[in-house]
C-alpha positions in Angstrom: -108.6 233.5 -134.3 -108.3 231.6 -131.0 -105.3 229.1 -130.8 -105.6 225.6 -131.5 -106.7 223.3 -128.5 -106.0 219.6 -128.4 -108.6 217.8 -126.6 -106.7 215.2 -124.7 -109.2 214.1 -122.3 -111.5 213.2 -125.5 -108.8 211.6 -127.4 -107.7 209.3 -124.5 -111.1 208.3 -124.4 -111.4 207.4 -127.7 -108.0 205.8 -127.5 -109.2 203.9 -124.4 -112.4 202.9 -126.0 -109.8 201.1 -128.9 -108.3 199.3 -126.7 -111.5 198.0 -125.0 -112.6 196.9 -128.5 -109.7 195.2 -129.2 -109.0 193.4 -125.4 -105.8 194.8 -125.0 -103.9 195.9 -121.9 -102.4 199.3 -122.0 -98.9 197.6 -122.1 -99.9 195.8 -125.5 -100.9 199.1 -126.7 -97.4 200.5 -126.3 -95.9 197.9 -128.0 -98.3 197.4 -131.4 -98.2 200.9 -131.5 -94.4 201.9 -130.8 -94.8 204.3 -128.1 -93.1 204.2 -124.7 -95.9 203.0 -122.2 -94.6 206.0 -119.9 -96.2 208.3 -122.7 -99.4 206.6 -121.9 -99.6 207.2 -118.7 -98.9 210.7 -119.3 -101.7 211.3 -121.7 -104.1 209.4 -118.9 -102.9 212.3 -116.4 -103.9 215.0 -118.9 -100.9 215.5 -120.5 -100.4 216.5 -124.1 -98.7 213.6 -126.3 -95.4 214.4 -128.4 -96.4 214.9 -132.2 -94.5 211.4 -132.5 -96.4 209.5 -129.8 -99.7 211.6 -131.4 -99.2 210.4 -135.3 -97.7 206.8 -133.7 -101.3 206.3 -131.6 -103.7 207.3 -134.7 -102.1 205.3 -136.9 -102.6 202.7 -134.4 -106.1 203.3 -133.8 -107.1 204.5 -136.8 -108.4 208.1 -134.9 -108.1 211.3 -136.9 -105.9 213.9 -134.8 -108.2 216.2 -136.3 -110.9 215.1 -134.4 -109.0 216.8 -131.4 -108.2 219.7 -131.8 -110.8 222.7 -131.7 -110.6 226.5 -132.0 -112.5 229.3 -130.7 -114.2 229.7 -134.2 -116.8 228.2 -135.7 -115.4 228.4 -139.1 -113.8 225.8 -140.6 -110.0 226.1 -141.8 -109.0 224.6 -144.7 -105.1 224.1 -145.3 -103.6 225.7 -148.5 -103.5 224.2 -152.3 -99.8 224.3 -151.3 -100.0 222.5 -147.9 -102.6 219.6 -149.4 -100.3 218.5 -152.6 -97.1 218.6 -149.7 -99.0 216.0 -148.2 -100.3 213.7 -150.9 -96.5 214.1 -152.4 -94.9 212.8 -148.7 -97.7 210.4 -148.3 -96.8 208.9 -152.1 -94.8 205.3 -151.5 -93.1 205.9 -155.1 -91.3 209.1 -154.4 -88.6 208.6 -152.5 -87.7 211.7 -150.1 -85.3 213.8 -152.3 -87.9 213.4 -155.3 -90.4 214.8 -152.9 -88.5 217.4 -152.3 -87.5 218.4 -155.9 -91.3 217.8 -156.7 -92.3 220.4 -153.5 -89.9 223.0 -155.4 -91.1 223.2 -158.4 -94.3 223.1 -157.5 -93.9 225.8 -155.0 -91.9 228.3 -157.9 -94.8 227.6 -160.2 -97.3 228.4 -157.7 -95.8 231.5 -157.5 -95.4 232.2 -161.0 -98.8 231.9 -161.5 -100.7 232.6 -158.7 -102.9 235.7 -159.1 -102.1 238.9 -157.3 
């Protein structure tokens, strides 16, 4: 499989066409969204955004990263059983992060257990 690409050039637009829709100047951007305005200007230029200044600008603009990123296949990838409950466990405002992380554990040694050969 071909490596991931991240489509910079498409998510600036999109990012851009945010802004637009909500009248703001690049310089409120950074600020509502808690990125330096420096990393902006990078990303206009071409330039691949941090995977902070990435999660920091969806959450902003309510774009899916996913929506980026494109490989050389047409097959669609699908992240692990595994990967998915890691998420909806880090994403879960009533665990704090050492529950998590016990949870992940004994999730991971019963997954194991009983996963078939």
């Amino acid at each position: 499989m071909t490596p991931e690409k991240f489509d910079g050039e498409g998510f600036f637009a999109a990012l851009d066409a945010e802004r637009q829709s909500r009248k703001l100047t690049w310089k409120k951007v950074a600020e509502q969204a808690g990125v330096p305005a420096s990393s902006l200007t990078r990303i206009s230029q071409g330039r691949r955004p941090d995977v902070d200044t990435l999660a920091a600008l969806c959450q902003w603009s309510g774009l899916d990263a996913d929506n980026f990123t494109r490989t050389g296949s047409s097959r669609d990838v699908e992240a692990s059983p595994l990967a998915q409950i890691t998420v909806h466990l880090r994403a879960d405002p009533n665990l704090s992060k050492d529950g998590v992380q016990a949870l992940e554990a004994i999730i991971k040694a019963a997954y194991e257990q009983f996963r078939k050969s």
